[in-house]
C-alpha positions as CSV (number, residue, x, y, z in Angstrom):
1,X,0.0,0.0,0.0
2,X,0.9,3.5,-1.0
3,X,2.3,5.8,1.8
4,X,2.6,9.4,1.9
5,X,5.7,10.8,3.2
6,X,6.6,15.1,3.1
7,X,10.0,16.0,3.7
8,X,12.2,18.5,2.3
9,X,10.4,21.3,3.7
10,X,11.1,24.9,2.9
11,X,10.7,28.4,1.7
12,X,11.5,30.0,-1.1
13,X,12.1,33.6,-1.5
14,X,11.5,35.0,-5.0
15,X,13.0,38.6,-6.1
16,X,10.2,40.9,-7.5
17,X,10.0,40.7,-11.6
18,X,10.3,44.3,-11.6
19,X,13.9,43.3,-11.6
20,X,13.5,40.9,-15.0
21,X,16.2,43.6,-17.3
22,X,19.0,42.8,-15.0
23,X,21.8,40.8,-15.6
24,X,22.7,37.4,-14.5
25,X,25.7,38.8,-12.1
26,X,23.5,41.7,-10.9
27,X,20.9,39.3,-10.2
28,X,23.4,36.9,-8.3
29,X,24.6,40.6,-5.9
30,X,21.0,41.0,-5.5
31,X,20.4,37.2,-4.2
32,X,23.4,37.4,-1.8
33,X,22.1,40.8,0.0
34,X,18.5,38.8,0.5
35,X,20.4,35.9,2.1
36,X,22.5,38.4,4.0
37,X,19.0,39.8,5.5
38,X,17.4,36.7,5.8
39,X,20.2,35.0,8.0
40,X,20.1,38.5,9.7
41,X,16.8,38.2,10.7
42,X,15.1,34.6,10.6
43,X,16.4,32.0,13.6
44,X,16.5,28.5,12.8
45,X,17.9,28.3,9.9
46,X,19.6,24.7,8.2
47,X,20.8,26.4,5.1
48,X,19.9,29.4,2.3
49,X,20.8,27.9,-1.2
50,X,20.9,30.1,-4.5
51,X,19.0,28.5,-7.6
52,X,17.7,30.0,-10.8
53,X,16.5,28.5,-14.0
54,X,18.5,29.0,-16.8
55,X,16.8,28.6,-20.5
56,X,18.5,29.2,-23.7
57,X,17.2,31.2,-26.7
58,X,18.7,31.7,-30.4
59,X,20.4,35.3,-30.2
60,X,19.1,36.1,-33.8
61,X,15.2,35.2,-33.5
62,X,14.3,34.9,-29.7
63,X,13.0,31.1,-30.3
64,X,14.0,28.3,-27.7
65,X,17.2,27.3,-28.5
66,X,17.0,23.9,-30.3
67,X,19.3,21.6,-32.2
68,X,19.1,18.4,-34.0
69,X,20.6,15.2,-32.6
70,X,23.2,12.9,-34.3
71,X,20.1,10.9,-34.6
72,X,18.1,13.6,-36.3
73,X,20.6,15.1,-38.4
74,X,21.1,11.3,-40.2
75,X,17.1,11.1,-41.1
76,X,15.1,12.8,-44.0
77,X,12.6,13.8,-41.5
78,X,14.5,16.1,-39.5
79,X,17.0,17.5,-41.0
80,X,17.5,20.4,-43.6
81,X,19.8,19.2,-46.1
82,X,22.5,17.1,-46.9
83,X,24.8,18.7,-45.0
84,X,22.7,19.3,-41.8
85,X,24.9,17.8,-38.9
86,X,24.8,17.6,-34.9
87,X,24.0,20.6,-33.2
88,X,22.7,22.5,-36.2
89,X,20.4,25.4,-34.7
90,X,16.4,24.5,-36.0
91,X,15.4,27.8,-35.5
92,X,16.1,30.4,-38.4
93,X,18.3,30.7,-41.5
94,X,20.8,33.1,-39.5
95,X,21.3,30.7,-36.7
96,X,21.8,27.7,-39.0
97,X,23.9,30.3,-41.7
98,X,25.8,30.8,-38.9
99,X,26.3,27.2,-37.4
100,X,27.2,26.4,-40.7
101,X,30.0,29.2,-41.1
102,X,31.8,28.5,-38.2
103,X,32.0,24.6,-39.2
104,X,33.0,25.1,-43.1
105,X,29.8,23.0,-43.6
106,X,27.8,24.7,-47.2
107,X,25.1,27.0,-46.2
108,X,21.6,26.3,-46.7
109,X,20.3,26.3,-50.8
110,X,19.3,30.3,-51.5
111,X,17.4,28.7,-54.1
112,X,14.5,27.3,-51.8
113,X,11.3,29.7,-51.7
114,X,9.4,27.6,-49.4
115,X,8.8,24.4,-47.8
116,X,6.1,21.7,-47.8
117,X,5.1,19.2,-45.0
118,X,5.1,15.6,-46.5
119,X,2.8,14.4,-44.2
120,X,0.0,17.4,-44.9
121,X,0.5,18.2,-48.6
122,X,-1.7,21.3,-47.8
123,X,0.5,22.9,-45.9
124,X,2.7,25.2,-47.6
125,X,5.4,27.6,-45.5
126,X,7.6,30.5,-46.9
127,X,10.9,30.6,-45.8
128,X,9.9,32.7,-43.1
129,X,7.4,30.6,-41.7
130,X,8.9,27.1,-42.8
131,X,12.7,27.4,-41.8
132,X,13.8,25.6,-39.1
133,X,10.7,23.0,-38.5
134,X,11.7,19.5,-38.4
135,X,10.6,17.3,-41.7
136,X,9.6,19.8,-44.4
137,X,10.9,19.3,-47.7
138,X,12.5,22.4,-49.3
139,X,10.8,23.7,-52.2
140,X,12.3,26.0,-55.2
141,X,10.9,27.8,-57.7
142,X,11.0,24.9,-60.3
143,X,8.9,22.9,-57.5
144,X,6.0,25.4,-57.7
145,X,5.2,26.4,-61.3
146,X,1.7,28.1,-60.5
147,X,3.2,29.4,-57.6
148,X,1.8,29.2,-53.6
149,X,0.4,31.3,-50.5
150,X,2.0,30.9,-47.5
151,X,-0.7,28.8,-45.2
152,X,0.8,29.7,-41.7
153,X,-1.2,30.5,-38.9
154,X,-4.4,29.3,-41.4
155,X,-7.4,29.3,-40.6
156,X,-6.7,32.9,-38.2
157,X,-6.7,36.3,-38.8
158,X,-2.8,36.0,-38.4
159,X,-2.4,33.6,-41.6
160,X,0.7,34.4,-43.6
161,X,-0.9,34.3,-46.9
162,X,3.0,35.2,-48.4
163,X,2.9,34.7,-52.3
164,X,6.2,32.4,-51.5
165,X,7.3,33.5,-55.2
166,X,6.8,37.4,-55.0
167,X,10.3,38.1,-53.2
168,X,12.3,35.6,-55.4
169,X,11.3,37.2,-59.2
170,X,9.9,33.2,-59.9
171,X,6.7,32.9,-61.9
172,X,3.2,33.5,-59.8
């Protein structure tokens, strides 16, 4: 039979978010003058531990930062190209332009004007839109004779609707 048991128990102090713009050192000064006070003023105290959550986000877009595996960079499904390798960024041309540079690897093909999802033949995403999501096939001009709309963020007032040709002088 299932038995509850609570230990562990404790307090945690959290600085106001008025404080969000400063940086991670400022933010550590302002942790250790709270712990200073605390200890000054609270008996009975075992210990007072700093923590914070650290999260990463691509410099370029503000995404999460995400990359493929060795797994993902070997399969069709997940990876850009050809030359897509571990670690590659799957956020946004700039991040993987610039993954890419600082490896000697090629750079993505300027000649793709969209992407389609294999699984949703529907689905059609500019560059914009379709860049950096795992599984879509790369599409150029050649691949789209009568042209496409961008179907992001369909059916909403905040679809795309991108002519995905209009930017590249391809037919539409």
């Amino acid at each position: 039979m299932k038995k509850t048991i609570r230990e562990d128990y404790r307090i945690e102090i959290t600085p106001a978010t008025w404080r969000d713009g400063l940086s991670h050192e400022q933010m550590r000064e302002l942790l250790v003058e709270l712990e200073k006070s605390v200890r000054r003023h609270v008996d009975g105290l075992d210990g007072v531990t700093q923590r914070w959550t650290t999260r990463y986000e691509c410099s370029h877009c503000g995404l999460e930062w995400e990359v493929l595996t060795a797994w993902q960079a070997k399969g069709e499904r997940y990876r850009q190209d050809e030359h897509s390798a571990e670690g590659e960024p799957v956020c946004c041309d700039k991040a993987i332009a610039e993954f890419r540079a600082e490896r000697g690897l090629p750079l993505l093909d300027e000649d793709v004007v969209a992407y389609r999802n294999p699984d949703r033949p529907d689905v059609l995403l500019c560059r914009e839109h379709g860049m950096g999501w795992a599984g879509l096939r790369p599409l150029t001009s050649e691949d789209l004779p009568d042209g496409g709309i961008c179907t992001y963020g369909r059916p909403s007032e905040s679809e795309c609707g991108r002519d995905v040709l209009a930017e590249t002088g391809g037919a539409s």
